[in-house]
C-alpha positions in Angstrom: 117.2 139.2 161.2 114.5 138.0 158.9 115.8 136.9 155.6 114.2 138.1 153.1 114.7 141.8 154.8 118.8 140.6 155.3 118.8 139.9 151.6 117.3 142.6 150.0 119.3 145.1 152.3 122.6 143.5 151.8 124.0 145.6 148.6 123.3 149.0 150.5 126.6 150.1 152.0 126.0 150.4 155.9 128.4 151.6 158.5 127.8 149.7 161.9 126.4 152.2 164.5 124.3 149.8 166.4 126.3 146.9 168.2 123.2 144.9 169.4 119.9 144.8 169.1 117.9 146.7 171.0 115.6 144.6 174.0 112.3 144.5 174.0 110.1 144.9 177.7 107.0 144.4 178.8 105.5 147.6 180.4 102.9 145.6 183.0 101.7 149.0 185.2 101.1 150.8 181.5 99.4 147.1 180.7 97.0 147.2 183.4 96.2 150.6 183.1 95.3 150.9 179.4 93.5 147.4 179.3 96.3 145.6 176.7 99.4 144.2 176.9 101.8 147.1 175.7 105.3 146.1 175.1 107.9 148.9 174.3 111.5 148.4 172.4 114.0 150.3 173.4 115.5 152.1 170.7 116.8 154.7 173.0 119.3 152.0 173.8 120.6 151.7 169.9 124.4 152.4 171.4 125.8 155.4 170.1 126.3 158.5 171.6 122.6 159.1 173.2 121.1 156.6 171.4 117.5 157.2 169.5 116.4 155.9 166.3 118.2 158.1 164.4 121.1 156.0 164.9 119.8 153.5 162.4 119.0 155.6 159.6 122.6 157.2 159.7 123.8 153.7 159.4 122.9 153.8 155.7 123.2 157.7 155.2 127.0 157.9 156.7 127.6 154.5 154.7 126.3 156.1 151.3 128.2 159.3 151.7 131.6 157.2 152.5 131.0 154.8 149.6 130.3 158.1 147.3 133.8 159.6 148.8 132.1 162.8 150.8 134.4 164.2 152.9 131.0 166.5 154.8 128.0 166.2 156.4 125.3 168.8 156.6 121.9 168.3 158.2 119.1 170.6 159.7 117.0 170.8 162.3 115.7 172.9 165.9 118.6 174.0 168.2 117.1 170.7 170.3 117.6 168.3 167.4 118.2 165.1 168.4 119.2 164.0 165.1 121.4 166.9 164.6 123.7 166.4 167.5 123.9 162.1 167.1 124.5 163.0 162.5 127.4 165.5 163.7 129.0 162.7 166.2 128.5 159.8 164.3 129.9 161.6 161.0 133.2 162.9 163.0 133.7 159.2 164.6 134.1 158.6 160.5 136.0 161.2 159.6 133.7 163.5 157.6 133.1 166.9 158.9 130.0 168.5 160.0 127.4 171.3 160.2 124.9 172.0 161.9 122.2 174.1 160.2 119.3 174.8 163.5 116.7 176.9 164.0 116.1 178.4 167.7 117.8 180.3 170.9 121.3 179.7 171.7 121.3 178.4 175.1 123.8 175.7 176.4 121.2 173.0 177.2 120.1 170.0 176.1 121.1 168.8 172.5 122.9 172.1 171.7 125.2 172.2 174.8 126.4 168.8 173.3 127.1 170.5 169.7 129.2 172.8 171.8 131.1 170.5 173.9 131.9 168.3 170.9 133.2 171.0 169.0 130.3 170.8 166.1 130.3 174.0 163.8 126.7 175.0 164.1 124.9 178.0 162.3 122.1 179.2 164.2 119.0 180.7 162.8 116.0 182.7 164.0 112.9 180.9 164.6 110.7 183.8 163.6 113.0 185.4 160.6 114.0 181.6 159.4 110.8 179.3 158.5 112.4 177.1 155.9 115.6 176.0 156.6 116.6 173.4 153.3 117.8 177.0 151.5 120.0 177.8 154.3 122.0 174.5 154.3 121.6 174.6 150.2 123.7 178.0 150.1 125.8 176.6 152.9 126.8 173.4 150.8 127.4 175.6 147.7 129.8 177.4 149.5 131.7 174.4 150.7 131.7 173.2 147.2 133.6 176.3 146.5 136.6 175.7 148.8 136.8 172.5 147.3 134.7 169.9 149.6 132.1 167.3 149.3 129.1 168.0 151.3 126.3 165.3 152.0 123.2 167.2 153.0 121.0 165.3 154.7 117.2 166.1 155.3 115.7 167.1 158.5 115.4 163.5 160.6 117.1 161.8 158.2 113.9 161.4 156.3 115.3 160.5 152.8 114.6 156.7 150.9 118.0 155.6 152.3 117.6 156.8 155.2 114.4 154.5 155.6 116.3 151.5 155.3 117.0 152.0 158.8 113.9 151.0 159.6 112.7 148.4 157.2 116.1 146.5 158.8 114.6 147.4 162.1 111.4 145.5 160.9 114.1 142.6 160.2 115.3 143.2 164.3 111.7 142.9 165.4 110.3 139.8 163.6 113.0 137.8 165.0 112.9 139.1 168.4 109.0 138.6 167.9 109.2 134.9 167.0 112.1 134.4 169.8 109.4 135.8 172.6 106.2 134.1 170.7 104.6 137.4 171.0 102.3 138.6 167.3 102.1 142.2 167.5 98.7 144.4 166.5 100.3 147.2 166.3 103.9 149.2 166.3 103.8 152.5 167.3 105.8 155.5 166.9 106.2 159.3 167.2 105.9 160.8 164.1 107.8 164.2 163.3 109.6 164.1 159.7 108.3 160.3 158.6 110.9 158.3 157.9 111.1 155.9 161.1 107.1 155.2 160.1 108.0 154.9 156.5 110.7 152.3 157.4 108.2 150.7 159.4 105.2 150.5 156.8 107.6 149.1 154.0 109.5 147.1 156.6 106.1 145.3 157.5 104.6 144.9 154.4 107.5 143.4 152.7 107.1 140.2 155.1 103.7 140.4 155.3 103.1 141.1 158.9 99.9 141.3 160.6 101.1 143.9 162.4 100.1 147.8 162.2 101.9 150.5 161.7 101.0 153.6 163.8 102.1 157.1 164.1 101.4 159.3 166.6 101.8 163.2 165.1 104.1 165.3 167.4 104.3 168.6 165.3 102.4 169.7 162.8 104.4 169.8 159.5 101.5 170.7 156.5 100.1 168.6 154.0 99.2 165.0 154.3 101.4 163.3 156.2 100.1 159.9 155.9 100.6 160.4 151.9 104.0 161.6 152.6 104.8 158.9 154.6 103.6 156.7 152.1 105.3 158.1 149.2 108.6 158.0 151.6 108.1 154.5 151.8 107.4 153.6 148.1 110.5 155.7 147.2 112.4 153.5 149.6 110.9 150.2 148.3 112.1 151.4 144.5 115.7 151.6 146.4 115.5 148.1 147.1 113.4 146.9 143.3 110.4 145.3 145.2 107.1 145.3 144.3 104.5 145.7 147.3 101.0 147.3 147.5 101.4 149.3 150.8 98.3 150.7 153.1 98.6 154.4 154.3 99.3 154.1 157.8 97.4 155.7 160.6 98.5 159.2 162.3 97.2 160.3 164.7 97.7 164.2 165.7 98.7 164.7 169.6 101.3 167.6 168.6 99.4 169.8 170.9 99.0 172.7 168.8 102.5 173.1 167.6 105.6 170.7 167.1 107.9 171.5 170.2 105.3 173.0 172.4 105.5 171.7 175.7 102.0 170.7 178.0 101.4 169.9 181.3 99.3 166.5 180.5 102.6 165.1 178.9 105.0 166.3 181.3 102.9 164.7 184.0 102.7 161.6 182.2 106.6 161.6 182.0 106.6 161.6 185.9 104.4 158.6 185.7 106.0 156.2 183.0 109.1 157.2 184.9 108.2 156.2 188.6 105.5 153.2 187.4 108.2 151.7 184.7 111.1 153.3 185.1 111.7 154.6 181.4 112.4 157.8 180.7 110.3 159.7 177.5 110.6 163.1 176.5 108.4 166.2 176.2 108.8 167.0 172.2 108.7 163.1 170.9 108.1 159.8 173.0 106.1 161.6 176.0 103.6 162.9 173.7 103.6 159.7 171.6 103.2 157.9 174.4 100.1 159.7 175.4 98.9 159.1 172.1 99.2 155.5 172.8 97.6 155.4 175.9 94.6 157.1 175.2 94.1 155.6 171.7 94.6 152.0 173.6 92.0 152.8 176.1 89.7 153.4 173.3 90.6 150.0 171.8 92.2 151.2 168.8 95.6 149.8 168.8 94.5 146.2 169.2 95.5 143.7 171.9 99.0 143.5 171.8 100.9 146.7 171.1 104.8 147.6 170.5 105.8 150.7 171.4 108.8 152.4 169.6 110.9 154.3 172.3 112.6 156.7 169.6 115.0 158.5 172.1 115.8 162.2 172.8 115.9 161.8 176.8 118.5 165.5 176.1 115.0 167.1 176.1 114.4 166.7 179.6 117.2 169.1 180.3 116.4 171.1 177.6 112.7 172.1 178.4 113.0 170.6 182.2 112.6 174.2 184.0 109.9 174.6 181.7 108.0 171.2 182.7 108.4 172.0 186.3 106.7 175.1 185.8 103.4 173.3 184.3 103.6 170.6 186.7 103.5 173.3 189.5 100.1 174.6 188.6 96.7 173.7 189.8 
C-alpha cells in the first residue's frame, strides 16, 4: 500500500471485504496480438461472493452505514446487476438488511437467480414503464423510515464520493504491486458504466503523481458528459479526504454498442478468444466490451506501451445472456 494513500484513507471507517490483494498477469497471446505488453489485474478475484470491483467500494459504503448505526441497505440497478446481488450479500454477512430496487424481466438467471437463492427482497420494475429508478428506492426508503428503520441508499454502482475510496486504495494496491514487479504503467483501463471505479482511479493516480493514465472504456450510454462526471465524482471524493490536487479529465472512450446491456456478436466472439488464448473469463455487458475497447484502441497506439487492464468482474453474465451469445455466434 502506498503511504501517503494508507494515510490519507485511514480515518474512513472500512469493513474488510477483500482478504488479499488481487494478482496481477501478464496477458502474452493479447500482447503479441495488439503490439504492447498488456497486463490485466484481476479484480474479479477480490474474494467475496463473486468477486468484481464492487467489492471495494462496499468496503467503505457498508463501513459508513455501520459506523452511522443503519440497520438497511437499499441500492438500484438492472435485474443483472452485479453490484446489486454482491451490496445485498455483503450487507446481510453484516447484519443490515437489504433491497433490491431492479429494472428488467424476472427470469431465474444470472445475477437475479442469486438474489433469489439468497433470500434478497427484490422489487422489480418494468424496463419500458420505469426509466429512472432513484424515485422508486426514494419512496421505498421513506416507507422503511415509517416502520421505524434506517435505510442506507446507495447509488447505482456504488458511484458516490465514498464509494470512490475504493478505488483510490486500489491505486494504493497497484503502486506497490507495480514497484514489486518493476513494471511503470501507461495506462489503466477500465469499463466504464456509473463512474466511480474511474473516478477512484483518476484521484487515486493523481494524488501520487503517477505517470500512468487513466482510461475508460464506455459500456452504456448514460447522457451527459461523462468524463465531467467522472471528474466531478473524483473531486467530490478528493474533498472527502481535504486534499488539494489539479486532476485531468480522463479519457472515455464509447464501445457501448448502441445501448448499455445490448449484447453483439464482435464481443461475444472475443469472449471465446480471451477465454481459449488466456484463459480469463470477461463478460458481455462490462469487461468483454471493455476489453474490445482495449484492443482496438492498443492497436491504434493509443494506450501507450505498457497497459493494465482492470478486470471489473460480472462473469454471472455469461449465464445470464449466454443463449443469447450463442445465437450471434451462430450466424454467418
Amino acid at each position: 500500500m502506498h503511504p501517503k494513500i494508507g494515510s490519507l484513507l485511514s480515518p474512513f471507517p472500512r469493513v474488510e471485504l477483500v482478504p488479499w490483494e488481487t494478482p496481477v498477469h501478464y496477458l502474452p497471446k493479447v500482447s503479441e496480438t495488439v503490439g504492447a505488453d498488456v497486463y490485466v489485474k484481476r479484480e474479479d478475484l477480490t474474494g467475496f461472493g463473486i468477486g468484481g470491483n464492487k467489492i471495494r467500494k462496499l468496503e467503505f459504503l457498508l463501513g459508513d452505514a455501520l459506523s452511522k448505526g443503519y440497520d438497511t441497505v437499499i441500492t438500484m440497478g438492472a435485474v443483472h446487476s452485479n453490484h446489486a446481488f454482491v451490496t445485498a450479500l455483503a450487507a446481510k454477512k453484516l447484519g443490515l438488511e437489504p433491497v433490491l430496487i431492479l429494472r428488467g424481466k424476472e427470469e431465474p438467471k444470472g445475477n437475479y437467480l442469486l438474489d433469489r437463492l439468497m433470500g434478497i427482497e427484490t422489487r422489480v420494475f418494468d424496463v419500458e414503464k420505469t426509466p429512472d429508478l432513484i424515485p422508486i428506492a426514494e419512496e421505498v426508503a421513506g416507507e422503511l423510515r415509517a416502520e421505524g428503520k434506517r435505510p442506507y441508499l446507495i447509488p447505482i454502482g456504488g458511484a458516490s464520493p465514498v464509494g470512490t475510496l475504493g478505488y483510490v486504495r486500489a491505486v494504493g494496491e497497484i503502486t506497490s504491486q507495480s514497484t514489486e514487479l518493476g513494471l511503470e504503467f501507461d495506462t489503466v483501463v477500465d469499463a466504464v458504466g456509473s463512474g466511480g471505479t474511474l473516478a477512484g482511479l483518476t484521484l487515486g493516480l493523481g494524488l501520487i503523481g503517477s505517470k500512468a493514465k487513466p482510461v475508460g472504456i464506455g459500456v452504456g450510454i448514460f447522457g451527459g458528459d461523462m468524463e465531467e462526471k467522472v471528474l466531478k465524482l473524483a473531486e467530490d471524493a478528493g474533498k472527502l479526504l481535504e486534499v488539494s490536487v489539479k486532476l485531468e479529465r480522463p479519457r472515455i472512450y464509447d464501445y457501448s454498442f448502441g445501448a448499455y446491456g445490448k449484447i453483439v456478436k464482435e464481443v461475444a466472439e472475443l469472449i471465446k478468444w480471451v477465454g481459449t488464448k488466456e484463459g480469463i473469463l470477461l463478460d458481455p455487458v462490462y469487461t468483454g466490451k471493455a476489453f474490445y475497447g482495449l484492443m482496438e484502441l492498443a492497436k491504434a497506439g493509443e494506450l501507450g506501451e505498457r497497459i493494465l487492464f482492470l478486470h471489473t468482474g460480472g462473469f454471472p453474465g455469461l449465464f445470464h445472456y449466454g443463449e443469447e451469445m450463442l445465437g450471434l455466434m451462430q450466424k454467418p
